[in-house]
Residue frames as a rotation matrix with the C-alpha (Angstrom) as fourth column:
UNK 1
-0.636 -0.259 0.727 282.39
0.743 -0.461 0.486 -36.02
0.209 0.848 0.486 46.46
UNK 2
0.276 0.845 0.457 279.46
0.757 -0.484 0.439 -34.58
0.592 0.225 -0.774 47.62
UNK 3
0.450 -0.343 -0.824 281.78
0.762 -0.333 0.555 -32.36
-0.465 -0.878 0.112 50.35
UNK 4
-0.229 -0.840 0.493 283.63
0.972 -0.223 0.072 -30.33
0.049 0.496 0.867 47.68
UNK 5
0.417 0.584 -0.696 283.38
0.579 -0.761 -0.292 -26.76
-0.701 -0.281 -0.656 47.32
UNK 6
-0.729 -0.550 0.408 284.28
0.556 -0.127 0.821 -24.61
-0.400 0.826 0.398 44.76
UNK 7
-0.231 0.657 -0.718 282.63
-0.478 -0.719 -0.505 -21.82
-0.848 0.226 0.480 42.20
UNK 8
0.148 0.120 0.982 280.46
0.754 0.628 -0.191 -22.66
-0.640 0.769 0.002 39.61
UNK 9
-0.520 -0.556 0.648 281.07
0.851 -0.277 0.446 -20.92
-0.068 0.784 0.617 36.46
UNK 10
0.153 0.865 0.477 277.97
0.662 -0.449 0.601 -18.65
0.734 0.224 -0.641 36.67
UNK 11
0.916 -0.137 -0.377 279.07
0.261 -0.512 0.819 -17.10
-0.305 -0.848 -0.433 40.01
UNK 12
0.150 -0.855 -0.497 282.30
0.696 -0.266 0.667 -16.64
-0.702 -0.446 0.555 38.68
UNK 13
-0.655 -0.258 0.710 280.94
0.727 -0.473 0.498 -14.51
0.207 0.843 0.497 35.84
UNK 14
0.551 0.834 -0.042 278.96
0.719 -0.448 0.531 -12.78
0.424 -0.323 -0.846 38.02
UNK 15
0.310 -0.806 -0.504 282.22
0.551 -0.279 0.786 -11.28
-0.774 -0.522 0.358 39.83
UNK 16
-0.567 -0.802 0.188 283.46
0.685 -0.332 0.648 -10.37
-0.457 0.497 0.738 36.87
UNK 17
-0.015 0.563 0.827 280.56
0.613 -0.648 0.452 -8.27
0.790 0.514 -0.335 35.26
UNK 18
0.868 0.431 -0.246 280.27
0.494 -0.703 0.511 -6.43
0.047 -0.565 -0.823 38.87
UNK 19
0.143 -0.856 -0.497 284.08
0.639 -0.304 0.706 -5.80
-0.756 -0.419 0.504 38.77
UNK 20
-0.347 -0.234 0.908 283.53
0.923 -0.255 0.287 -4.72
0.165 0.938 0.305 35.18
UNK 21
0.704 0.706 0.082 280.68
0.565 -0.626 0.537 -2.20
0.430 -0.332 -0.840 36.50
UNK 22
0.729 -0.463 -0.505 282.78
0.543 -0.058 0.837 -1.17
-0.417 -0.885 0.209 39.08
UNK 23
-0.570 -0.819 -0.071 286.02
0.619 -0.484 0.618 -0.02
-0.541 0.309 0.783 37.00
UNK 24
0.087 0.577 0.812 283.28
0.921 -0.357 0.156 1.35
0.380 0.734 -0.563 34.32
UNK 25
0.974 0.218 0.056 282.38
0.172 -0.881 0.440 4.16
0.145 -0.419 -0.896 36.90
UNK 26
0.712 -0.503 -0.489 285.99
0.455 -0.199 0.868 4.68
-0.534 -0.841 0.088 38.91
UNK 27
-0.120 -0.875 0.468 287.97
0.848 0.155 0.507 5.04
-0.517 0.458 0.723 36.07
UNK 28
-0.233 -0.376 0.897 286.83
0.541 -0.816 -0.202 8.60
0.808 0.438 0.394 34.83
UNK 29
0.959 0.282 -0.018 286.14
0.190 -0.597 0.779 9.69
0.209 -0.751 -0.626 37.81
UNK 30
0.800 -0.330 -0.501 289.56
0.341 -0.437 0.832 9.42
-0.494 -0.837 -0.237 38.47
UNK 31
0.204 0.169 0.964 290.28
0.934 -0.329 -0.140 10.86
0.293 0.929 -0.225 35.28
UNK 32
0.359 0.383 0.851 288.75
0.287 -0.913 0.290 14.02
0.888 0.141 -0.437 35.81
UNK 33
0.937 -0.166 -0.308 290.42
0.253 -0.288 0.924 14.03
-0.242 -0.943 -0.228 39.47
UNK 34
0.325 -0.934 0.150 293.53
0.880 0.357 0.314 13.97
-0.346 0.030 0.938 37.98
UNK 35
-0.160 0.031 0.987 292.83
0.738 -0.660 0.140 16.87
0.656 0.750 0.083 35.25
UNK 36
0.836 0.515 0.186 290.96
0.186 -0.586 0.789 18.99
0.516 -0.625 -0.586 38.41
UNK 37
0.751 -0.456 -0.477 294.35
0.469 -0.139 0.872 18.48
-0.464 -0.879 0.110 40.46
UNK 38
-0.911 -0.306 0.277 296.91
0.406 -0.782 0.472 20.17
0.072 0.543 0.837 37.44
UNK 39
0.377 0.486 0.788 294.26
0.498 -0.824 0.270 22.90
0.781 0.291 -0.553 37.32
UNK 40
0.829 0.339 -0.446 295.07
0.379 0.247 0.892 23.60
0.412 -0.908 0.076 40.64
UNK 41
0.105 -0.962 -0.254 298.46
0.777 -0.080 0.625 23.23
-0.621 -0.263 0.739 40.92
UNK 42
-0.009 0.370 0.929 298.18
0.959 -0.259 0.112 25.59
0.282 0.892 -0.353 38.07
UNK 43
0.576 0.809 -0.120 296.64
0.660 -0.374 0.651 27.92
0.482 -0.454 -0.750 39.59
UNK 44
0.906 -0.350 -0.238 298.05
0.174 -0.205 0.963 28.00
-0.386 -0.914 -0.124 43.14
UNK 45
0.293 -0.742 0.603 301.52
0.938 0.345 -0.030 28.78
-0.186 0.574 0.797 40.47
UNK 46
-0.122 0.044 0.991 300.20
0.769 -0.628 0.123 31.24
0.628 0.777 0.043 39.17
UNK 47
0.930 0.366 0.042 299.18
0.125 -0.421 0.898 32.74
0.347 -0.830 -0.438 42.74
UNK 48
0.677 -0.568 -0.468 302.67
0.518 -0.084 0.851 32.40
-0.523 -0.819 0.237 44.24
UNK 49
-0.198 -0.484 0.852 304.05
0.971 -0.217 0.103 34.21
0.136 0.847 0.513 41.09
UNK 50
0.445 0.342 0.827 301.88
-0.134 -0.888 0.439 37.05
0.885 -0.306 -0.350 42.12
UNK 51
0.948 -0.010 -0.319 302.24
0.316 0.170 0.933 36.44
0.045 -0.985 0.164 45.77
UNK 52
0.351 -0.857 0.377 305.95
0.927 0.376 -0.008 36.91
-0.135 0.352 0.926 44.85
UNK 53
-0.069 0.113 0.991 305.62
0.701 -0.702 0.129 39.78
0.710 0.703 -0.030 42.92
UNK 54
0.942 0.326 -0.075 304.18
0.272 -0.616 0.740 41.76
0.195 -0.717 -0.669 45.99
UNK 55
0.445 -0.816 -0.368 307.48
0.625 -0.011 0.780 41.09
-0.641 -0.578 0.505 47.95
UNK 56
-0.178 -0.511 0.841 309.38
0.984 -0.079 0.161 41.73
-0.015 0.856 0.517 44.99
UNK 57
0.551 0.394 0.736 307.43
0.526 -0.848 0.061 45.35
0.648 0.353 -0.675 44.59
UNK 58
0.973 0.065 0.222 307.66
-0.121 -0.676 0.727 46.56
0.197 -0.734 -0.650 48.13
UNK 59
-0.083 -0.965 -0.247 311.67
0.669 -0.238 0.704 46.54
-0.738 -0.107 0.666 47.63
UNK 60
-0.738 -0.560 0.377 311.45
0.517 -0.110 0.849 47.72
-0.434 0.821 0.370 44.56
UNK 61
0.006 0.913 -0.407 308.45
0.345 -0.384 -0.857 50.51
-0.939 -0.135 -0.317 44.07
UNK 62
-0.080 -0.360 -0.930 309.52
-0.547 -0.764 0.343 51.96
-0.833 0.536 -0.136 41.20
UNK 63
-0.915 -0.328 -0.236 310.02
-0.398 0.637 0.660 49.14
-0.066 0.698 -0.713 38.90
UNK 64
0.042 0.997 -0.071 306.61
-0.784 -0.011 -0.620 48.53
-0.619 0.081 0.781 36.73
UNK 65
0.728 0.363 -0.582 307.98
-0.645 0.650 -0.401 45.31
0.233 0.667 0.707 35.06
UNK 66
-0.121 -0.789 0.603 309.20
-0.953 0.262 0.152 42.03
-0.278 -0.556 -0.783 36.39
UNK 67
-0.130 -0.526 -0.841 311.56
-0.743 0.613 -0.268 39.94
0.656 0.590 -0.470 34.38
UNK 68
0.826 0.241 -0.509 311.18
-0.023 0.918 0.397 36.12
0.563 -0.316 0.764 35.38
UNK 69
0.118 -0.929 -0.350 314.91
0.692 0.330 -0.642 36.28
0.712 -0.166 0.682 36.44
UNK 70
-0.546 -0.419 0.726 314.31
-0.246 -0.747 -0.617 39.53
0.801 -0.516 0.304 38.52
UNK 71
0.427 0.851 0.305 311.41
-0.703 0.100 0.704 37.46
0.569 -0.516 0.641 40.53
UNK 72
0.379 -0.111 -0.919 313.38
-0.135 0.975 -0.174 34.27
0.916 0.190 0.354 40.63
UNK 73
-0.800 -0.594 -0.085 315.22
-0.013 0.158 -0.987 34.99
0.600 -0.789 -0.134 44.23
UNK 74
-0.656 0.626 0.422 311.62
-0.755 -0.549 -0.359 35.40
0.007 -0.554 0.833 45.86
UNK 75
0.076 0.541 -0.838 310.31
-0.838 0.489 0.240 32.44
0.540 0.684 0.490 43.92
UNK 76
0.662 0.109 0.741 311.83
-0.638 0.602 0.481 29.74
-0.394 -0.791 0.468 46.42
UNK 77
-0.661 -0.730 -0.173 313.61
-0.607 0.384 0.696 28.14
-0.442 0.565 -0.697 43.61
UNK 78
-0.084 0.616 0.783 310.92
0.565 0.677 -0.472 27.09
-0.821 0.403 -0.405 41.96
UNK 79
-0.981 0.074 0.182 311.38
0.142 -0.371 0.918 27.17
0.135 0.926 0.353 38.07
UNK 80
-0.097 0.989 0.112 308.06
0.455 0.144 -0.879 28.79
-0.885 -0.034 -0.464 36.61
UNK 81
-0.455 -0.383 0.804 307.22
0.809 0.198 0.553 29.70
-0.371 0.902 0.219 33.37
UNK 82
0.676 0.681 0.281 306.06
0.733 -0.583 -0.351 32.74
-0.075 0.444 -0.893 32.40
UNK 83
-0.231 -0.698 0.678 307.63
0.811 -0.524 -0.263 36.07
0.538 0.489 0.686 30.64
UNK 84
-0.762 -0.289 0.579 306.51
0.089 -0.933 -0.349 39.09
0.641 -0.215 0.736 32.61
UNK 85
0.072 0.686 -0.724 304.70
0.895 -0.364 -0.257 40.68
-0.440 -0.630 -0.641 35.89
UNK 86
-0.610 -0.201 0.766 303.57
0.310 -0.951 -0.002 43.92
0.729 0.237 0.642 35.21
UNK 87
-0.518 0.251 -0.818 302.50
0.797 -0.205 -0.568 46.20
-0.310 -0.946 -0.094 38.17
UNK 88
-0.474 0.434 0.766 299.95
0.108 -0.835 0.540 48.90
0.874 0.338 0.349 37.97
UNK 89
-0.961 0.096 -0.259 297.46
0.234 -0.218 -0.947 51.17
-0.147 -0.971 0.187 40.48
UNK 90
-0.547 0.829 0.119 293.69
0.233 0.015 0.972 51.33
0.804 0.559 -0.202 39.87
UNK 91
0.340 0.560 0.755 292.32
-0.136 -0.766 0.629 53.50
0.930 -0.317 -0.184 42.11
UNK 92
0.312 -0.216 0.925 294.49
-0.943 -0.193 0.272 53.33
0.120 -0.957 -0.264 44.90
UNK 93
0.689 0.096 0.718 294.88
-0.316 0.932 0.178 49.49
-0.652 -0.349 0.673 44.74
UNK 94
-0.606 -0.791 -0.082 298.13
-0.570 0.360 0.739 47.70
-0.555 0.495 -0.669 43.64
UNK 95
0.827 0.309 0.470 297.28
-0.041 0.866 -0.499 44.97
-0.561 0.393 0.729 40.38
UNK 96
-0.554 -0.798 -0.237 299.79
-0.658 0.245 0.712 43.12
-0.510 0.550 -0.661 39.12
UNK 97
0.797 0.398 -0.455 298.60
-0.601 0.601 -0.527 41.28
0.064 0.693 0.718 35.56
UNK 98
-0.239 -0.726 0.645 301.14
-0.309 0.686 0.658 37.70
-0.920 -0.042 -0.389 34.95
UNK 99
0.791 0.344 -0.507 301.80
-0.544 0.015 -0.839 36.86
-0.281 0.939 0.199 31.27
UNK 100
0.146 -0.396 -0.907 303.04
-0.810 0.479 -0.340 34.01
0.568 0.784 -0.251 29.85
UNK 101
-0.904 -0.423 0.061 302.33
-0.406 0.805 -0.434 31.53
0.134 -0.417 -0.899 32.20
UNK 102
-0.855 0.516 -0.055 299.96
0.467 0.810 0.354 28.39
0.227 0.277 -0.934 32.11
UNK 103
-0.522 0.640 -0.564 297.24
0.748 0.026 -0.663 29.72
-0.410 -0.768 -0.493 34.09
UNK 104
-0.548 -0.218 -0.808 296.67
-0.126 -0.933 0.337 32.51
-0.827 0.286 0.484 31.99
UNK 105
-0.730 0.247 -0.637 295.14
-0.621 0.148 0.770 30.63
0.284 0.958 0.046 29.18
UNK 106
-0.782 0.553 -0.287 293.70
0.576 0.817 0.004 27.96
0.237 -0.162 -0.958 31.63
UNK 107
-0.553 0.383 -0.740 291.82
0.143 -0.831 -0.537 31.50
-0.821 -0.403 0.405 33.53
UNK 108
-0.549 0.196 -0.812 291.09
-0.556 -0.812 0.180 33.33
-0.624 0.550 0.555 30.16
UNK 109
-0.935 0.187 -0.301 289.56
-0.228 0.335 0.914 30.25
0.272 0.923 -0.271 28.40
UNK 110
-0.644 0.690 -0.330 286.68
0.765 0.594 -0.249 30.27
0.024 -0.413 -0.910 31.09
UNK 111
-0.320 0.279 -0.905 286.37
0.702 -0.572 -0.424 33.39
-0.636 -0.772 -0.013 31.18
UNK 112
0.404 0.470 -0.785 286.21
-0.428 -0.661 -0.616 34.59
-0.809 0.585 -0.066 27.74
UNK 113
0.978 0.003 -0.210 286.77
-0.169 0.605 -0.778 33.82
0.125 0.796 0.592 24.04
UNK 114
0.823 -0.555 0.118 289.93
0.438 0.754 0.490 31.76
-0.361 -0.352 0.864 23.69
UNK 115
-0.226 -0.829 0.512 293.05
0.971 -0.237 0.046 33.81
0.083 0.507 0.858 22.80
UNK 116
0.541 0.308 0.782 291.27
0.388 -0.917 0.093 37.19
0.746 0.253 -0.616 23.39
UNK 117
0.992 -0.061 0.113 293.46
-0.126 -0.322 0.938 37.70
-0.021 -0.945 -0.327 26.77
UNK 118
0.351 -0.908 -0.227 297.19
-0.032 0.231 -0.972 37.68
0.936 0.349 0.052 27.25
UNK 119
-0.333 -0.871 -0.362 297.31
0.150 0.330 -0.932 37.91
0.931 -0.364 0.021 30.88
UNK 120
0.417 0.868 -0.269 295.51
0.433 0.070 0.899 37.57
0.799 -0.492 -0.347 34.28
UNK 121
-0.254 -0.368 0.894 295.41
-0.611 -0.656 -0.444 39.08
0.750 -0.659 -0.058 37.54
UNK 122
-0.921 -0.231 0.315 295.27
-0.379 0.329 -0.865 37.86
0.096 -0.916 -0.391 41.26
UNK 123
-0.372 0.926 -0.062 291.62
-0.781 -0.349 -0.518 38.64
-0.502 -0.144 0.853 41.19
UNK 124
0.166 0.403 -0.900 290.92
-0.870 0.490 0.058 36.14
0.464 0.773 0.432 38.18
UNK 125
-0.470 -0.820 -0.327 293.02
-0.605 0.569 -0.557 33.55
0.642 -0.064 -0.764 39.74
UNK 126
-0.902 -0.077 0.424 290.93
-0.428 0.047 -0.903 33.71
0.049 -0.996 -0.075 42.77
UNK 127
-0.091 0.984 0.154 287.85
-0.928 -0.028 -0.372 33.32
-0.362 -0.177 0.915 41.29
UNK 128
-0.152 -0.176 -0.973 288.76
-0.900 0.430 0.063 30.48
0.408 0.885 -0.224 39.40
């Protein structure tokens, strides 16, 4: 008898309290990875919308608002959500603002009071 092996109860609640520890920490950490990677994607959305847009311009110079549905052939087929580019020139320099899409609210709530904005530019995006 005296050959057996085996855990004694005490060692096997030791295991468990370090495994408890263990999830304790991992689990919002990867939380907050998750939430950090939709920001992102977000983002980088809201960037090829613009990114888009450019292309979109330099056919089309003239044309100082662009409809989701005029963007959509530039877009890759990717559905995105928002209601309007608008294009402007500020001293020589092209800015296009994007309204109605996520990023816009995710941008404008860091950057200033919530709801005071309606639509961001390239520039914001980036800095985010």
């Amino acid at each position: 008898m005296k050959d057996q092996r085996g855990l004694t109860l005490i060692e096997l609640l030791a295991v468990i309290v370090i495994l408890g520890i263990i999830a304790a920490i991992a689990i919002p950490a990867i939380g907050n990875l998750i939430d950090n990677s939709k920001q992102k994607a977000t983002i980088n959305d809201g960037l090829q919308i613009i990114n888009s847009a450019k292309l979109y311009v330099t056919e089309n110079p003239t044309d100082l608002e662009i409809s989701p549905t005029e963007l959509q052939p530039y877009l890759d087929g990717q559905k995105s959500n928002f209601t309007k580019v608008t294009v402007s020139k500020t001293s020589g320099v092209l800015v296009l603002n994007l309204f109605g899409h996520d990023s816009v609210a995710l941008v404008n709530g860091k950057t200033s009071p919530a709801g005071t904005a309606t639509s961001v530019t390239e520039k914001n995006l980036l800095d985010y």
